[in-house]
N, C-alpha and C positions, 0 to 999 in steps of 0.2 A: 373957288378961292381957297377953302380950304385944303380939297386935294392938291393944289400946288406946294400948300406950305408943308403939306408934309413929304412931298418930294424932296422938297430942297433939303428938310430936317435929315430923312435918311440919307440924302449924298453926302451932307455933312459930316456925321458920324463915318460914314463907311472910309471918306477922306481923313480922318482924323487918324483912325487905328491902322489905317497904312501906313503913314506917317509917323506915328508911336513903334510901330512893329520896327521901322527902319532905322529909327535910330536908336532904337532898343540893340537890333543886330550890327548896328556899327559899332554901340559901345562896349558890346560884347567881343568883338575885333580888335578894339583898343587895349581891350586889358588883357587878352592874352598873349601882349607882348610882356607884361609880370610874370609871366611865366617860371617858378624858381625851382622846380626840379620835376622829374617826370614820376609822375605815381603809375602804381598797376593796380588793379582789382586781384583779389584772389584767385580767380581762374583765368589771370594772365593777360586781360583786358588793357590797353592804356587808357588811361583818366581824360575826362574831358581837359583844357585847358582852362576855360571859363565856363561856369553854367550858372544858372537862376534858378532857386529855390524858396518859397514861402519870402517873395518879392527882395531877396536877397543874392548878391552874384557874389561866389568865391572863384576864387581861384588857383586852390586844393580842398585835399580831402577834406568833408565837413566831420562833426562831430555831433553836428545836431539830431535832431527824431527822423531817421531814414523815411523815403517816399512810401514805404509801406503803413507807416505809422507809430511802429517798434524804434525803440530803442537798445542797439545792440551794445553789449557790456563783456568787461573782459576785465582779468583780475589783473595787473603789475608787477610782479613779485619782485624786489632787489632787497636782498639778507641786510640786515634784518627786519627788514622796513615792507611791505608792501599798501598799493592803494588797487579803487576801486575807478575805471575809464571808462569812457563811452567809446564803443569804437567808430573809425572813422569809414564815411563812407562818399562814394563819386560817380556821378554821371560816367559815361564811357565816351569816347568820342563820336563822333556825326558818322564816320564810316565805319562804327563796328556796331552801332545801332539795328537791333533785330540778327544781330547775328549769336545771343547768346538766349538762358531763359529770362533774360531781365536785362533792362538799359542801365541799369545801375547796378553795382554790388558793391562789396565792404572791403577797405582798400588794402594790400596785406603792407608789411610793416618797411618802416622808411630803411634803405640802408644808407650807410654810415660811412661814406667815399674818402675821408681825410683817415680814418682808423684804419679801411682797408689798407691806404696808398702807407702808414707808417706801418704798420704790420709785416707790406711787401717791403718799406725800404730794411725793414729790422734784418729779415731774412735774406734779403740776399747781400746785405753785410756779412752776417754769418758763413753764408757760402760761401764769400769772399776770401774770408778769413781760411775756410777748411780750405779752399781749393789752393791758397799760397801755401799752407804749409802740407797739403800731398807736392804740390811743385816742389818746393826743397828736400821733402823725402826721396822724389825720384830723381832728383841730383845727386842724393849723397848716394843712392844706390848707383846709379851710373856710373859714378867714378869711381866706386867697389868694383861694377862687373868690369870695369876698362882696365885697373889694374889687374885682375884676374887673368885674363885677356893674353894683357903685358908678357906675366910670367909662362902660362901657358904659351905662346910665342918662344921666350927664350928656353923653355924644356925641351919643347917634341920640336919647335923647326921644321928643316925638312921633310921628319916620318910623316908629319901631319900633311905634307902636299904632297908625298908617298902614297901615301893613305888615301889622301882625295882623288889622287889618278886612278890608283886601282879601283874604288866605287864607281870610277866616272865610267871605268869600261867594263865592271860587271854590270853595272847601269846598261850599256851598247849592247852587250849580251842579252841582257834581259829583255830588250826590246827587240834584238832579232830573232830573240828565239820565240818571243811572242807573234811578231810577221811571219815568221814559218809558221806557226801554229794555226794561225788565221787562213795561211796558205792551204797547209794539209785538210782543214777543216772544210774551205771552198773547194776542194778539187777532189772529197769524200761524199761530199752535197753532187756535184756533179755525176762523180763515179755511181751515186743512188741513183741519179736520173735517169743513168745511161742503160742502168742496170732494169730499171720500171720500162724505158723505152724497149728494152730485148724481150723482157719478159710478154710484154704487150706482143710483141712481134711474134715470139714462139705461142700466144695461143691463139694468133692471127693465123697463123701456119697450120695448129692444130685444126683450128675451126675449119678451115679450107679445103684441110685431109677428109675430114668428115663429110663436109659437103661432096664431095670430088667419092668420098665411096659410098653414098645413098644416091651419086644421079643416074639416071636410069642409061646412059651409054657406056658406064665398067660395072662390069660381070665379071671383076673376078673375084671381089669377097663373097659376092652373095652366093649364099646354102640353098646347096637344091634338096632341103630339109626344113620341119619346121622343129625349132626348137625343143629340147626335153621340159616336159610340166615340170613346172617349180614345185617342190616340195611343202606341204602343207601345214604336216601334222597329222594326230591322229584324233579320229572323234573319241570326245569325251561325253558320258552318261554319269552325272551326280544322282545318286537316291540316297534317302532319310534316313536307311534305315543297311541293318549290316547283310540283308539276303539279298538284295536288289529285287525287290517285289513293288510292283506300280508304276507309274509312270517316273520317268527321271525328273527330279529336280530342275537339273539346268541341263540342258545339252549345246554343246558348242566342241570346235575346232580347236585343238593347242596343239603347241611346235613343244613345249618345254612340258612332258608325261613326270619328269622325278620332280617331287616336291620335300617339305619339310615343314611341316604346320607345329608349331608351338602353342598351347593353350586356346587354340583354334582348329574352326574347318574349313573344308575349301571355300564356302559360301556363309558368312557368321552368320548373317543376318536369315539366312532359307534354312540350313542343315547345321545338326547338334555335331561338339565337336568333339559327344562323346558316342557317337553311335552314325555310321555310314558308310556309303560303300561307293568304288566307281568302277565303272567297266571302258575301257579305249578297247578300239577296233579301227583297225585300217590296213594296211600293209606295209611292211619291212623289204627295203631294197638291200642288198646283198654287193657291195662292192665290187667283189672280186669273188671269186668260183672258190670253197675250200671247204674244210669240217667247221663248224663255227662253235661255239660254247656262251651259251645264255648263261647271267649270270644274275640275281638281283638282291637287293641289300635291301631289307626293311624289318620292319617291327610290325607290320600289318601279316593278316591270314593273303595268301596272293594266290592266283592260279595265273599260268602264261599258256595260251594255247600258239602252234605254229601251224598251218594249214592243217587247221584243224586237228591236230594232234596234240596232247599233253606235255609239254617238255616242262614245264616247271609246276607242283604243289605245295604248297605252305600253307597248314593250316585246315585244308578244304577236306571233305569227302564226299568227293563226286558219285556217290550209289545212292540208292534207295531203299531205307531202311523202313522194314513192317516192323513195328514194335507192337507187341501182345500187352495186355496188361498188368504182368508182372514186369513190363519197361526190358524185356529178354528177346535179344534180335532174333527172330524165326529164318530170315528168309533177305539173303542180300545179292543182291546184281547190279550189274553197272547198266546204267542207260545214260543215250545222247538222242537228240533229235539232230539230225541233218539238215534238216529244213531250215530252222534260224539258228544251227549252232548253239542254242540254251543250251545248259547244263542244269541238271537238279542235283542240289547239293547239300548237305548242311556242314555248321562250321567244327571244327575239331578243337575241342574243350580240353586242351594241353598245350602245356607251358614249355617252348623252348628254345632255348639260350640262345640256339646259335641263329643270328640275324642273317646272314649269308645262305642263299640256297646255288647250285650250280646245275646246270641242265647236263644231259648225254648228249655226245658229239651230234650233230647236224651235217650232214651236207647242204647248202647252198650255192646255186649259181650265180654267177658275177650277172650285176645288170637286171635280174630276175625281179619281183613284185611278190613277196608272199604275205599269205592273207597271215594278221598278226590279230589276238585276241587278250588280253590284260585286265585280270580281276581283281581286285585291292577291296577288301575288308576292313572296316575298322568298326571291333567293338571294347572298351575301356571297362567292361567286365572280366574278359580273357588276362587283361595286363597285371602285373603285378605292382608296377606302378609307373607313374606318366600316363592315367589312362586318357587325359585332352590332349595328348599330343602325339604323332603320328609322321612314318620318314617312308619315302621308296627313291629306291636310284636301280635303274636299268642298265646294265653293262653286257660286253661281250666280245669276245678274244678268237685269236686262228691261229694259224699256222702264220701267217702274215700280217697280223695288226693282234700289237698291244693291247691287256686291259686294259678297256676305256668306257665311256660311257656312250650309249647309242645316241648319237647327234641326232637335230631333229632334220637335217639334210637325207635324213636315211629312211624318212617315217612318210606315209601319203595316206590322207584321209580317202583316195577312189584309186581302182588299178586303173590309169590311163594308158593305154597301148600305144607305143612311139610308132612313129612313122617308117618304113623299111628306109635303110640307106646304103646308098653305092658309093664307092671311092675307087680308083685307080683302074676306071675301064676309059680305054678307048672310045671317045663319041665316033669316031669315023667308020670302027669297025661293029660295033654294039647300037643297038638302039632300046629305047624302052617303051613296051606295051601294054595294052590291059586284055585281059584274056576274061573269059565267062566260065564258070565250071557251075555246077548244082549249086545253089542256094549261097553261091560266094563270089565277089570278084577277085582276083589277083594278078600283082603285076609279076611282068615276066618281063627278060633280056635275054635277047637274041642276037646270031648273028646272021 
């Protein structure tokens, strides 16, 4: 019996506070038709309409102790008077609940909708005002520029529709001379094209000639010869020191033998650019058949040998001196070895001017390969001054060619021996063979 009664006691209450809860939320429905202006929170929130707080419903901003428990304060100031307020504060509404850090916040300040609306009517009577009297200013100007007008009319007259024709057909001009222009411009675009298309075409033609003389059925460019060796240069030998004693430095190939070192050597960083020497060796082709004349221009000790012969000294003396004790030459001769072409020599300790040395006539034959020999000293004790810098140039003149300077077209690091060549024989009546002799082959043409 008992557990019945308290069945019933808890459905009773559970029925009751349903009942309270609903028409709690009706009455809360009722009164936010009082609704008398809309509030916002400070970060833009709108106000609830009606809410309950400490069993009290408003409906606006409260002033009372906020749900946190604080009371927020805020000073009034109006000159000269100020007071001290609570600020006010409001629930948010049902749909922005949980969308901020707080359901509630502090409501920012009421505006003032009858102040705004006479504020605006004030101002745009004033602009009323300004905007009729520019309206009668640009009357009274219109009627200034109309009589302007007027008189200007009665002065010029017809010059002025004189006038206007004649612009109207420099005007016509200007634009036909601008269509031509457009014209000339389009049909120069063109003329390019035309021009890119030919071009294309002639090294279409070119490339075709080319083809047409490598394929193997026309014989008639190709050489029954193989080509003359390219020209190389002559070999170069750098040593450290002004005798050429040791191994060289650097050894390598060069096309361009005259140089000109300034404050430098041939090599900075290997050889002193106060103390060195170089030797080239290769061969000298000969143009054309004639007397030749060597000629060379430096500030260095030089020696030029030409198959093996001495045509140029500067500086050198190629013997062998005994010197005694007393430093008194006993006994001098010249010596060469044949074998590698050395020379022994030491350097001649005299100073003179003249930079330029000139060799004795030569003969040379056109086409020939002679063996060529080039010794360059530099030592900056000998000089009087500039002893870090250092000059040669190689030159040489004929009967037929100008002083010039020896090209490096003329210069071969090896004597390469050309191929024999035949021109203006008969195939019908000539043939060519190879014959055997002692220790050679050679070709022969017969009939």
């Amino acid at each position: 019996m008992k557990r019945l009664d308290c069945i019933i006691f808890i459905f009773w209450v559970i029925t009751s506070i349903l009942i309270y809860s609903k028409e709690q939320g009706n009455s809360l429905e009722k009164i936010t038709e009082f609704r008398q202006q809309h509030r916002k929170t400070l970060d833009g929130r709108l106000c609830s309409a009606a809410f309950l707080h400490d069993d009290q419903t408003y409906t606006d901003c409260a002033n009372t102790t906020s749900p946190d428990g604080t009371t927020g304060m805020y000073i009034f100031v109006s000159v000269p008077f100020f007071c001290l307020a609570r600020r006010e504060w409001c629930y948010v509404e049902v749909q922005l609940l949980g969308k901020g850090e707080r359901d509630w916040d502090y409501c920012a300040g009421v505006i003032n909708y009858d102040k705004i609306r006479i504020d605006a009517k004030r101002m745009f009577e004033g602009k009323s005002l300004e905007a009729d009297r520019l309206n009668d200013r640009l009357n009274s100007l219109k009627m200034r520029i109309n009589s302007m007008v007027n008189k200007y009319d009665l002065l010029c007259g017809n010059k002025h529709e004189l006038i206007n024709s004649r612009i109207n057909k420099i005007n016509d001009w200007i634009k036909k001379s601008s269509d031509s222009i457009n014209k000339i411009e389009y049909n120069s675009n063109e003329l390019e094209n035309s021009k890119k298309i030919i071009k294309k075409i002639d090294e279409d033609i070119k490339k075709e000639k080319e083809n047409l003389k490598k394929s193997d059925e026309i014989c008639e460019n190709v050489k029954g010869y193989e080509n003359e060796s390219i020209t190389d240069g002559l070999k170069a030998s750098y040593f450290s020191n002004p005798f050429f004693e040791g191994m060289p430095i650097i050894s390598k190939i060069i096309k361009d033998i005259n140089f000109i070192y300034n404050n430098k050597s041939p090599s900075p960083n290997l050889i002193s650019s106060y103390k060195y020497s170089i030797r080239y060796t290769g061969y000298l082709l000969a143009p054309v058949s004639g007397i030749y004349t060597i000629i060379v221009d430096t500030d260095c000790s030089v020696r030029i040998l030409i198959n093996n012969k001495i045509v140029i000294i500067k500086g050198f003396n190629e013997i062998i001196r005994h010197i005694n004790n007393n430093n008194n030459v006993n006994e001098i001769k010249s010596e060469t070895n044949d074998e590698d072409n050395k020379f022994r020599y030491k350097i001649d300790n005299e100073i003179n001017n003249t930079s330029k040395r000139i060799s004795s006539p030569i003969e040379l034959i056109g086409g020939e390969k002679n063996k060529i020999i080039i010794e360059i000293s530099h030592l900056s004790n000998l000089k009087y001054e500039k002893g870090e810098s250092s000059y040669f140039k190689l030159l040489w003149k004929s009967s037929r060619i100008n002083e010039q300077e020896i090209g490096s077209n003329y210069l071969y690091s090896e004597n390469f021996i050309s191929n024999s060549r035949f021109s203006s024989v008969d195939p019908e009546l000539f043939e060519i063979g190879l014959s055997k002799w002692k220790f050679q082959f050679v070709y022969c043409i017969s009939n």
